[in-house]
N, C-alpha and C positions, 0 to 999 in steps of 0.2 A: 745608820744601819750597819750591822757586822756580820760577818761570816763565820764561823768557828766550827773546831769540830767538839762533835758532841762528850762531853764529861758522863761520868756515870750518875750526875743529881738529875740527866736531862731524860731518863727514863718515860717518864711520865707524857713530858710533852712530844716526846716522839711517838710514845702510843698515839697519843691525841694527835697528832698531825695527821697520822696514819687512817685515822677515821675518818679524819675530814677530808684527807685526799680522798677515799671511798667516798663517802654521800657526795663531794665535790662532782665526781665520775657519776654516781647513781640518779644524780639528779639530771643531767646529759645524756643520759642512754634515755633509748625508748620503752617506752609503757611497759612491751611488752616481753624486756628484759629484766622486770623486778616479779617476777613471779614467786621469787622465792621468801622467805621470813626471812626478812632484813636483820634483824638483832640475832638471828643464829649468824649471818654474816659476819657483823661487826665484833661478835664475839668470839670467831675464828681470826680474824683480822687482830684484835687485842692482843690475840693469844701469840699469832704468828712476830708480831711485830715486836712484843717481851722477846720471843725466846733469838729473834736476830740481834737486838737490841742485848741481851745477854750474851751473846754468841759472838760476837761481833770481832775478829783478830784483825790481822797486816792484811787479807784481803777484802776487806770493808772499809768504807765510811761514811760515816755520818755527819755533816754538817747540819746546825740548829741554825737559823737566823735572827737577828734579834733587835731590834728597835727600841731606845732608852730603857734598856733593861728586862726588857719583854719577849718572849720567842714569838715571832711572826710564822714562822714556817721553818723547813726543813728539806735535806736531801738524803739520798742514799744510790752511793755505787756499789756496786764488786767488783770481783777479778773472779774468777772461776774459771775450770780448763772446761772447753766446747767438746761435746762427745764424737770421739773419735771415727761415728761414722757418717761424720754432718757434713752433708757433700758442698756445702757453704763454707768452708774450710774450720779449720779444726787450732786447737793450740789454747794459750791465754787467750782470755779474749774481758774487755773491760764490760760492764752493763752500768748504766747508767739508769737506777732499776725508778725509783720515785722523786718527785720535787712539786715540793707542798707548800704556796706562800698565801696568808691569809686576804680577804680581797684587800682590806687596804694598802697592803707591800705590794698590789700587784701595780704595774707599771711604771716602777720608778730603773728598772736597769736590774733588780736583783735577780732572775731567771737568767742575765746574759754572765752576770759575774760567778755565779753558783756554778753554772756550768763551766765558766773560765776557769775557776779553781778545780770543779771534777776533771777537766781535759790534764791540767797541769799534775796532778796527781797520779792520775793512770801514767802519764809518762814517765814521771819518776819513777814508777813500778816495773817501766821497761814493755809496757803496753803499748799497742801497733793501731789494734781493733777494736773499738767502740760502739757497742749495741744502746736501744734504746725503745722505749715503746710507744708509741700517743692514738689513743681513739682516733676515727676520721672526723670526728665532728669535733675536734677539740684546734683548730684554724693557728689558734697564739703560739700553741706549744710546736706545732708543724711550724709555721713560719721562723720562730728562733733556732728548731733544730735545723731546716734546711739555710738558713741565714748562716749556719755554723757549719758549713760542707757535708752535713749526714745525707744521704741518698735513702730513697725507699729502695729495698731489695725484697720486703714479702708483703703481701695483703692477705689478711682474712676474710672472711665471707661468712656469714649466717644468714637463717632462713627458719621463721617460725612456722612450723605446719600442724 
């Protein structure tokens, strides 16, 4: 299995990863968080992931993953500056925004080396601070990130009424 960053033939399966991360996530939420038309989702989701995927400069990347020739999954970082009145401090700051590996690649080590290679990256960039996001009910992805020094610093909360 290989790690790379994403070429521009890799369009495609990074939309497609992108989806599947979503239904990966829609299928883990509750009932009574899919209230909405899912195919309008997916089809914002398409759209958004073309035009990062097109957009994509020195403060992005993309790695593909890949298994005898095949893409199993996918990542995606940034680097964006923090708005200046984010009393959580402010500056570069790195986002560690998706990571998408199909079930068979899951448990072999590549979620610990993906992110070994995003951490190596932001630092090259000269980045300090590393964000990241995981549903509470998603246990794997929490345990590899706190496995990796990340600390909770925010929870969200909803409430259907």
């Amino acid at each position: 299995m290989k790690i790379r960053i994403a070429k521009d033939s890799d369009k495609k399966d990074f939309i497609k990863f992108a989806i599947k991360l979503s239904e990966f996530n829609r299928n883990n939420h509750s009932e009574n968080s899919k209230q909405d038309v899912y195919e309008i989702v997916q089809k914002s989701i398409r759209d958004k992931s073309a035009e990062t995927f097109d957009n994509r400069d020195d403060n992005c990347l993309i790695f593909i993953v890949e298994s005898e020739g095949k893409s199993i999954g996918y990542a995606l970082g940034r680097i964006y500056e923090e708005d200046q009145c984010a009393d959580n401090g402010t500056g570069q700051i790195g986002l560690f925004d998706e990571l998408y590996l199909d079930k068979e690649a899951r448990g072999h080590g590549l979620g610990q080396k993906i992110l070994d290679e995003m951490l190596h990256w932001f630092k090259a960039k000269g980045i300090r601070r590393v964000k990241l996001h995981a549903f509470s009910w998603n246990s794997k992805a929490k345990e590899l990130y706190e496995k990796n020094g990340f600390n909770e610093y925010a929870v969200s909360y909803e409430k259907f009424i």
